[in-house]
N, C-alpha and C positions, 0 to 999 in steps of 0.2 A: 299497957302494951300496944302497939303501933306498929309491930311487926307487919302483920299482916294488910294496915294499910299502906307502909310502904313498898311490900310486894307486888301490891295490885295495881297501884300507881305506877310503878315500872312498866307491868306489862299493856296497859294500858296508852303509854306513849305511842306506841309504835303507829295503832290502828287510827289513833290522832292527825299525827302528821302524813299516815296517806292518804286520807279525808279531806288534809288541806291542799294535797297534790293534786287527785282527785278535782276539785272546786276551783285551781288555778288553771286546770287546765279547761275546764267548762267556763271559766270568766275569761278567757282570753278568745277562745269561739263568742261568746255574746258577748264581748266589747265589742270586737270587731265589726258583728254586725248590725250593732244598734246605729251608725250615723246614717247609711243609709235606710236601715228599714225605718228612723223615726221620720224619714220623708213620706213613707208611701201607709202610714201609720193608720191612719182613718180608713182606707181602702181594706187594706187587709183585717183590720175589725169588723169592716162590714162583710164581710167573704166568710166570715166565721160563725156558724152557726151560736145560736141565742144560747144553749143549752151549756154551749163549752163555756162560753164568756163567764156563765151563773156557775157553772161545777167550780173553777178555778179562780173565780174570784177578778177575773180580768178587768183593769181598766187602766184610762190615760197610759197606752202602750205609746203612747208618742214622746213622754218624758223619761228621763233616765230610771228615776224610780220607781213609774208607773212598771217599765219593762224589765226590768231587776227583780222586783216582785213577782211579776206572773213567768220568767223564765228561769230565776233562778229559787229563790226562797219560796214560791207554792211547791214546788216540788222536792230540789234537793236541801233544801233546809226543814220544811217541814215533814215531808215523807224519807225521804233517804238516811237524815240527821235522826230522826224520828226511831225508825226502825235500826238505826244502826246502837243507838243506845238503849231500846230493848232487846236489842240481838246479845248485846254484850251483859246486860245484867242477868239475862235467863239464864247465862251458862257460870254465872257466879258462885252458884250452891251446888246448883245442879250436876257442875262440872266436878267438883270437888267430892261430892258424894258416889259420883261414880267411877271415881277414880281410885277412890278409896283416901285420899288425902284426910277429909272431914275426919276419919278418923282418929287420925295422926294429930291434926287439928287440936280436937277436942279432947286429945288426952293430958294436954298442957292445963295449966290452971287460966284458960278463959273462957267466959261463957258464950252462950250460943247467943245471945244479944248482942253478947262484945264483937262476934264474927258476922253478924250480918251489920252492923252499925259502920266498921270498916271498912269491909266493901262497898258500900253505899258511898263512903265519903270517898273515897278512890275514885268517883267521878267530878271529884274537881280536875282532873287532869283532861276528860274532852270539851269540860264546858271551860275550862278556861285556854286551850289551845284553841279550838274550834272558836269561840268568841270574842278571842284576839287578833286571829288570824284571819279568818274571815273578811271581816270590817274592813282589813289594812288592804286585802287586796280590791276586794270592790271600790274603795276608798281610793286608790293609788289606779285604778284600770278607769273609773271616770276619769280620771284629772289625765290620763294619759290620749285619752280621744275628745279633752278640751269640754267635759263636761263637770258639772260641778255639784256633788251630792251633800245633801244637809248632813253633816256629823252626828246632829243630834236624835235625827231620826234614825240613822244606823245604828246610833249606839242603842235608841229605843228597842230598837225590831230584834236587835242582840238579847239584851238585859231582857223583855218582857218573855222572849223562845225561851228562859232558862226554868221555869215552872211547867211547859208543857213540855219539854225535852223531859223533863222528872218524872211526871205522869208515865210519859213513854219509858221511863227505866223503873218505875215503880210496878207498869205490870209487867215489865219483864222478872223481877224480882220476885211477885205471886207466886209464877210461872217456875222460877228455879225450884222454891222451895216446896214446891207443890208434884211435881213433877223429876225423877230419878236421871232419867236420863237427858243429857247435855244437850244432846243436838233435837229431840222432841222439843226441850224446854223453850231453846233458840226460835225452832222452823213454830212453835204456836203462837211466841211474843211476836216473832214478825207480822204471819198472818193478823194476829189482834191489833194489832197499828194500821195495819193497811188496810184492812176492813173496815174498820172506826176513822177510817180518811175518805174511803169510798161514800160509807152511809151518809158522812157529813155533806159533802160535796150533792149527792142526791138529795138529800134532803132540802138543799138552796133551790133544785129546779121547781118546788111544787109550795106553796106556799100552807097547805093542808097537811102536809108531810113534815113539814121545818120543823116541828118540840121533836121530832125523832135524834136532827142533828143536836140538842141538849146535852145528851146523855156520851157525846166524844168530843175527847179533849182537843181538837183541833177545831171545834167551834169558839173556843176562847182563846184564840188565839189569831189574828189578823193581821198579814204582814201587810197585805195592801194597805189598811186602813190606817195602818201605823206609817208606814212611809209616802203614799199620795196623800192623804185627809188629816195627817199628824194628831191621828186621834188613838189616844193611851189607853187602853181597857185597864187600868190597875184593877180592878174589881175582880175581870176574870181570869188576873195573875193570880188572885188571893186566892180564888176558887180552886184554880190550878196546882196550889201548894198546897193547900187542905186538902183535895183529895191524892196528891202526892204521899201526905204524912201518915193520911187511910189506910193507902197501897201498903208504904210500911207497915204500920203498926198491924195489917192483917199479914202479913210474911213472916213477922216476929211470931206470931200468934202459932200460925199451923208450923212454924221451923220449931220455937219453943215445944210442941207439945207431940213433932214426929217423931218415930222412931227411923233411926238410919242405919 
């Protein structure tokens, strides 16, 4: 039965493609003003206190992909993309049992494995909208201001976001099934992303502090290091999909054994 994940996959589309709207209209502001700010590039690094440069990961702001990184992908790729696919998994069960749907659901011959296993896959439609779409336009907005981005590291900084983007709808996922009401389940995955982006980020200013940033999934994941240093963490992809399969199989766990 696939009912249900072709359901979810429809509604799904919509919140995709304003994401990509969304992100085109934020890459046509930072195209624009990457030709002249990467003239005055070393100054205005220097004007920036130490603490930001280390929260966010900044550097080589004077190349296209150094600045693509710290303006676009530290933020709306990893935090906005981030929360927006834990926004969207918390209200997966959550939504449906408050609704009274789950009901209806469950009274067909599938099981509760089968309904949370669908839903879950139902997220191929933002990682693959979002990670097709993306690329092309950042891809198409260099070459339109005469600059010229490695494919191979875009398509890296893509491909490796797709384990911690999981992460981020894995505890959204906890969260639904843990959790009755829809918009609770939403408003605490967000907050749990954005807090575990904060700690990480603090954690860089202090070097006695850093095993704290361990324990959140945007430490394994480095857009700069991937696009300026062309350096691959496959390692803490792997990490990132293992504790992804975690987040599941604990959501299976407490969905399998609650009462609704």
């Amino acid at each position: 039965m696939t009912a249900i994940l072709r359901n979810e996959s429809r509604q799904l589309q919509r919140g995709s493609l304003v994401l990509i709207g969304v992100f085109a209209l934020f890459s046509v502001l930072y195209f624009s003003m990457f030709p002249e700010f990467s003239e005055d590039a070393d100054e205005l690094v220097d004007a920036f206190p130490e603490a930001m440069l280390e929260f966010f990961g900044i550097e080589a702001l004077h190349t296209i992909e150094g600045f693509i990184a710290a303006e676009i992908y530290s933020f709306f790729w990893v935090v906005l993309v981030g929360v927006y696919f834990a926004y969207v998994s918390a209200g997966m069960i959550a939504g449906d049992i408050e609704s009274r749907k789950m009901d209806l659901t469950l009274s067909t011959p599938v099981s509760r494995e089968s309904v949370l296993a669908q839903k879950v896959a139902a997220l191929w439609v933002p990682l693959v909208v979002l990670n097709v779409g993306v690329p092309l336009i950042v891809y198409v907005g260099a070459s339109l201001i005469g600059e010229t981005f490695d494919p191979i590291g875009l398509a890296m900084v893509h491909l490796l976001s797709i384990p911690y983007l999981l992460v981020c709808a894995g505890i959204g996922l906890v969260l639904s099934v843990w959790i009755d009401r829809a918009r609770t389940a939403q408003g605490a995955a967000l907050g749990v992303v954005f807090v575990l982006w904060l700690i990480e980020g603090a954690s860089n200013l202090d070097p006695d502090y850093e095993w704290i940033g361990y324990g959140t999934p945007s430490r394994y994941y480095d857009e700069t290091a991937i696009l300026v240093r062309n350096e691959y963490a496959f390692l803490d992809a792997a990490i990132l999909l293992a504790t992804f399969a975690l987040l599941v199989l604990v959501a299976v766990g407490i969905f399998v054994n609650r009462d609704i």
